[in-house]
C-alpha positions in Angstrom: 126.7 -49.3 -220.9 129.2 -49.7 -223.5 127.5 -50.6 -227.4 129.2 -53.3 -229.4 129.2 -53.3 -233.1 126.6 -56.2 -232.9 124.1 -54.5 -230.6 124.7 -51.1 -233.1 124.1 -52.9 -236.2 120.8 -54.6 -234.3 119.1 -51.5 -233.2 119.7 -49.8 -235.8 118.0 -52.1 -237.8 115.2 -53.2 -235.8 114.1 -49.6 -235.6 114.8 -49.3 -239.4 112.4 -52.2 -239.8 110.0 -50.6 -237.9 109.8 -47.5 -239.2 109.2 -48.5 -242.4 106.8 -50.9 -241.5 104.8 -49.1 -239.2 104.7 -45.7 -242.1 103.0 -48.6 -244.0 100.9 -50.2 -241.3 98.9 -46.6 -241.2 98.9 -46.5 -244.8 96.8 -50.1 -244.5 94.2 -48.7 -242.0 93.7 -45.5 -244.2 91.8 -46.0 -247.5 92.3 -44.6 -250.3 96.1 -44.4 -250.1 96.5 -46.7 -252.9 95.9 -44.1 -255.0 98.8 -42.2 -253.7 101.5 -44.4 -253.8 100.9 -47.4 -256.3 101.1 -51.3 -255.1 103.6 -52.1 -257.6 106.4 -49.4 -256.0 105.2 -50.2 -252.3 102.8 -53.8 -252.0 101.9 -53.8 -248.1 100.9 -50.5 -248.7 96.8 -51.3 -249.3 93.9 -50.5 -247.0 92.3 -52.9 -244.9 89.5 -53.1 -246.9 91.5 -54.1 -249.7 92.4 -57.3 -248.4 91.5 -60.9 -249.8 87.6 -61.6 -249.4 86.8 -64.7 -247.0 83.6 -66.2 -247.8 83.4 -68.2 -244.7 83.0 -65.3 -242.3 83.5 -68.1 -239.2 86.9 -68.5 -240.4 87.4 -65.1 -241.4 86.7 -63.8 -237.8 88.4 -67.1 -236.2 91.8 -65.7 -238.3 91.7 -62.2 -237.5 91.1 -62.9 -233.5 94.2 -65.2 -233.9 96.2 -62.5 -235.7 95.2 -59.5 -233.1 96.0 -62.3 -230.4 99.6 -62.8 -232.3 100.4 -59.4 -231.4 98.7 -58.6 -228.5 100.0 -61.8 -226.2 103.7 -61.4 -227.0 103.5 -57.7 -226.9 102.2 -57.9 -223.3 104.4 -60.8 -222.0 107.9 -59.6 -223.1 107.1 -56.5 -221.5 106.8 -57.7 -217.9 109.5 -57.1 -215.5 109.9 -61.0 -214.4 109.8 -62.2 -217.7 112.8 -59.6 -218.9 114.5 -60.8 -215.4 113.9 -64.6 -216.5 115.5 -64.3 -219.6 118.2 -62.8 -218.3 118.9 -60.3 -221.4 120.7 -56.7 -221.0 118.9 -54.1 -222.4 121.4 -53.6 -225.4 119.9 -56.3 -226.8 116.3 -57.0 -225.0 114.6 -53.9 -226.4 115.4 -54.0 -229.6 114.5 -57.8 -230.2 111.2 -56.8 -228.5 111.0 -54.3 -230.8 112.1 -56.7 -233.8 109.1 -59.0 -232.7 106.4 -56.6 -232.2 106.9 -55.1 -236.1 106.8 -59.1 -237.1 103.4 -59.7 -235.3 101.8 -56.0 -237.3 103.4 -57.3 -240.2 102.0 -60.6 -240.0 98.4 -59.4 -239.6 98.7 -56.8 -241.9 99.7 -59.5 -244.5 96.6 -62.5 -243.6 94.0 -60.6 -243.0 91.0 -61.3 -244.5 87.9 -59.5 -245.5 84.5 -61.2 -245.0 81.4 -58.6 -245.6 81.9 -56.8 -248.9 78.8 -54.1 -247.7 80.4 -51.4 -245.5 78.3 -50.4 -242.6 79.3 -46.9 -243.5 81.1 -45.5 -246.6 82.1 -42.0 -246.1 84.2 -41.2 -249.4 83.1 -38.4 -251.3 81.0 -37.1 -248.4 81.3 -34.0 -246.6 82.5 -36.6 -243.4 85.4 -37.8 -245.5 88.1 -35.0 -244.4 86.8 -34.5 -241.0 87.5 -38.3 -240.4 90.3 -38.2 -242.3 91.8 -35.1 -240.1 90.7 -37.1 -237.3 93.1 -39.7 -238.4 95.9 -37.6 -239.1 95.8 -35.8 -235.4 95.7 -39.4 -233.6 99.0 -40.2 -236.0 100.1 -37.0 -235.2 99.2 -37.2 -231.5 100.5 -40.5 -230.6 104.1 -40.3 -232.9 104.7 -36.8 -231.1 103.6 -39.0 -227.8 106.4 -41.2 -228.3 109.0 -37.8 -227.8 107.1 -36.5 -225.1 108.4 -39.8 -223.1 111.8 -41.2 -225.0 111.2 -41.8 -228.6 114.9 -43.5 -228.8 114.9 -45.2 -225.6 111.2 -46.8 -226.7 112.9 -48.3 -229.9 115.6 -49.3 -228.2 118.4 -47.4 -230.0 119.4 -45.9 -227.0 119.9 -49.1 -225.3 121.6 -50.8 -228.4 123.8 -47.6 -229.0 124.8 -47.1 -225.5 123.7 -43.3 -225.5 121.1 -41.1 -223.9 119.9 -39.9 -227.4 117.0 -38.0 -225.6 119.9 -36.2 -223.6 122.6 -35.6 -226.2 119.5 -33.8 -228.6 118.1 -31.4 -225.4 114.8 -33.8 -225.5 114.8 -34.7 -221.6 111.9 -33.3 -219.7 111.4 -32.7 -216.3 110.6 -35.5 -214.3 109.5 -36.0 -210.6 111.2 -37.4 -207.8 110.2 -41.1 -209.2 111.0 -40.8 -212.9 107.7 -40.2 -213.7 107.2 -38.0 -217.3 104.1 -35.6 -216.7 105.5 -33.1 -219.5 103.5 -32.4 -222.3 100.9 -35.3 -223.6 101.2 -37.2 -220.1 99.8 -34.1 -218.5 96.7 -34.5 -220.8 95.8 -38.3 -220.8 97.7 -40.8 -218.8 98.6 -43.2 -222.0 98.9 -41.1 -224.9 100.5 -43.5 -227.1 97.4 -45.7 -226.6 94.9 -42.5 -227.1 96.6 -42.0 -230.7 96.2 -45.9 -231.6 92.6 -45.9 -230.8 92.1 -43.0 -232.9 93.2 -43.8 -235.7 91.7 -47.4 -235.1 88.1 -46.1 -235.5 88.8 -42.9 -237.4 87.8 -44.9 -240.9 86.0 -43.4 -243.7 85.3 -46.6 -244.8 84.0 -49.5 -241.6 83.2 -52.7 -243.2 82.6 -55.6 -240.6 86.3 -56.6 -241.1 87.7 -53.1 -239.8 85.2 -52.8 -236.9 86.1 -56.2 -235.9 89.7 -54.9 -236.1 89.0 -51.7 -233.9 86.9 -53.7 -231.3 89.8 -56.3 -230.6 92.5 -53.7 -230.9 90.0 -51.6 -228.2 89.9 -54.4 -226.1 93.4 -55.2 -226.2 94.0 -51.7 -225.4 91.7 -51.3 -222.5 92.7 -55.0 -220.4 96.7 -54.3 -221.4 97.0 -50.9 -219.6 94.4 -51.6 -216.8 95.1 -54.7 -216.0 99.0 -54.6 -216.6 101.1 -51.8 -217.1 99.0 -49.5 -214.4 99.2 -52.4 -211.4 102.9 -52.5 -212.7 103.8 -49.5 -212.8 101.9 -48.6 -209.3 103.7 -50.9 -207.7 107.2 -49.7 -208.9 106.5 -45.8 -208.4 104.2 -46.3 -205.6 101.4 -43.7 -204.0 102.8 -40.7 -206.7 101.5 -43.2 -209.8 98.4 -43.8 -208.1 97.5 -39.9 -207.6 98.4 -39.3 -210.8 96.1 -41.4 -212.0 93.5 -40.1 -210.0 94.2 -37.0 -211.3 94.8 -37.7 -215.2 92.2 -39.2 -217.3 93.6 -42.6 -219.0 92.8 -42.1 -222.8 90.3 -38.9 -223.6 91.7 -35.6 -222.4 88.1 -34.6 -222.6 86.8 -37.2 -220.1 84.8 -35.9 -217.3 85.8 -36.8 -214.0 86.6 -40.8 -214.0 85.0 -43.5 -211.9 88.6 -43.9 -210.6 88.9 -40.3 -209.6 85.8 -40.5 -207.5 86.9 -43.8 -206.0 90.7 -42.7 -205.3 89.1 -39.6 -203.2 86.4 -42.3 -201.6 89.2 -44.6 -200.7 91.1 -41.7 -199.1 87.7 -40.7 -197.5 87.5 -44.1 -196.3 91.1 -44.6 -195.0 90.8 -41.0 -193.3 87.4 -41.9 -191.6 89.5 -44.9 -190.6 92.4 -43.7 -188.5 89.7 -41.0 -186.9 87.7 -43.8 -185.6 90.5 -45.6 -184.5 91.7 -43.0 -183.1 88.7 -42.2 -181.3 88.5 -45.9 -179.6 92.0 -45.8 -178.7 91.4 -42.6 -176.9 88.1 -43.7 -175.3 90.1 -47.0 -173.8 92.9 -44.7 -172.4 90.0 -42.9 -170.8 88.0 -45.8 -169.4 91.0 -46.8 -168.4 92.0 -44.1 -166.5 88.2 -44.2 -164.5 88.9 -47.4 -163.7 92.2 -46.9 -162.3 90.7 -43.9 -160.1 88.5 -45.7 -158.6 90.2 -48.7 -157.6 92.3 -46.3 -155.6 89.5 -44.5 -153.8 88.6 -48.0 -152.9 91.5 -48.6 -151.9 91.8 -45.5 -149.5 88.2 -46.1 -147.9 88.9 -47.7 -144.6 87.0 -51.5 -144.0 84.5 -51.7 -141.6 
């Protein structure tokens, strides 16, 4: 795939825009930040709690569901197979518009969220829980941006599409892959979706939760929980196939400390099942061949007996 100028300048852009605006998304969900890098040199970059106070909490909540819901929906649709196929975009230019609308949508509800309980249900600064929640927020940055090179940092983006180069390749970045393209290097042989597992750490790793931000880390939760099960594991199942499904059987979705998962259990069940199966049928298809072959016997003898 050969880049034009237009689809270089895009990309390159798009992921500009996102960079920058995702550096200053996790600067909004960690407080405290402000006293780092002032509002006046850098104004999106505020904490969560610091934004505008809605009395009405009705509306308040009604807003912030409608701002999650701007991200989440298109985030989700765009990214299904048959809608990328109905609109009939190449790559070059697909993944980094994607990319382009996604940033809008954190943009957006970093910029209209509103506040509506001024009482935290737990404050944590100046406590001894302060850096250990803070170091937990840092690792899930940490985890999930590092995540993003475990698979294909540049291809994720979309530069690599817009650019018309294997970035990953040309640095050395490639890992080993199976037979299906499937990446189990690194963070994907510890969880299944680390990219998610970093997001939902640094979702509820606050040293401050007021109602606002725990409304923020249930939806985002949510959203997190339905996308993946619902959507990107059927999809991806039924594009790699059996190998997907075992390695989900075998790989805990978010927590690499999670004991052995309902799904586990039921993927060995359901092969229990399927194996009990093709035994039983076995079994009757043998005991016909036999009755069969009794029956056949001793229509002959019959047949040999002389008639009285």
């Amino acid at each position: 795939m050969a880049a034009s100028t237009a689809t270089t300048i895009v990309c390159i852009a798009c992921y500009a825009y996102f960079f920058v605006l995702f550096v200053l998304y996790v600067g909004w969900l960690l407080p405290g930040l402000t006293t780092v890098v002032p509002r006046g040199i850098a104004p999106y970059v505020s904490s969560i709690e610091d934004s505008p106070v809605n009395s009405d909490a009705l509306t308040a909540f009604a807003t912030n569901t409608f701002l999650i819901s701007l991200f989440a929906l298109p985030h989700s649709f765009f990214a299904r197979d048959f809608v990328k196929e109905a609109i009939g975009l190449g790559d070059e230019w697909y993944r980094p518009l994607y990319i382009l609308l996604t940033t809008a949508t954190l943009q957006a509800h970093m910029h209209f969220w509103q506040s509506f309980d001024a009482s935290p249900i737990w404050d944590a600064r100046g406590t001894s829980f302060e850096p250990l929640i803070a170091g937990f927020f840092v690792s899930g940055f940490l985890f999930l941006l590092s995540a993003t090179f475990a698979l294909d940092h540049f291809s994720l983006f979309g530069l690599s599409q817009g650019l018309g180069l294997d970035i990953n390749k040309a640095l050395g970045l490639n890992g080993t892959e199976n037979q299906r393209g499937m990446v189990v290097r690194l963070h994907y042989s510890l969880v299944a979706h680390p990219i998610m597992t970093g997001f939902l750490v640094i979702s509820w790793s606050a040293t401050v939760m007021s109602a606002s931000r725990l409304l923020f880390a249930v939806l985002m939760t949510s959203y997190i929980v339905f996308a993946v099960k619902m959507l990107e594991e059927p999809d991806l199942e039924r594009k790699i196939g059996s190998p997907y499904s075992e390695y989900l059987a075998t790989v805990p979705s978010f927590c690499p400390f999670a004991p052995k998962s309902s799904r586990r259990r039921s993927a060995k069940s359901t092969k229990i099942q399927a194996d009990c199966s093709v035994k039983t049928e076995s079994s009757q298809r043998d005991q016909g061949i036999s009755l069969a072959t009794v029956a056949s016997m001793i229509y002959t003898v019959s047949k040999e007996i002389p008639q009285s």
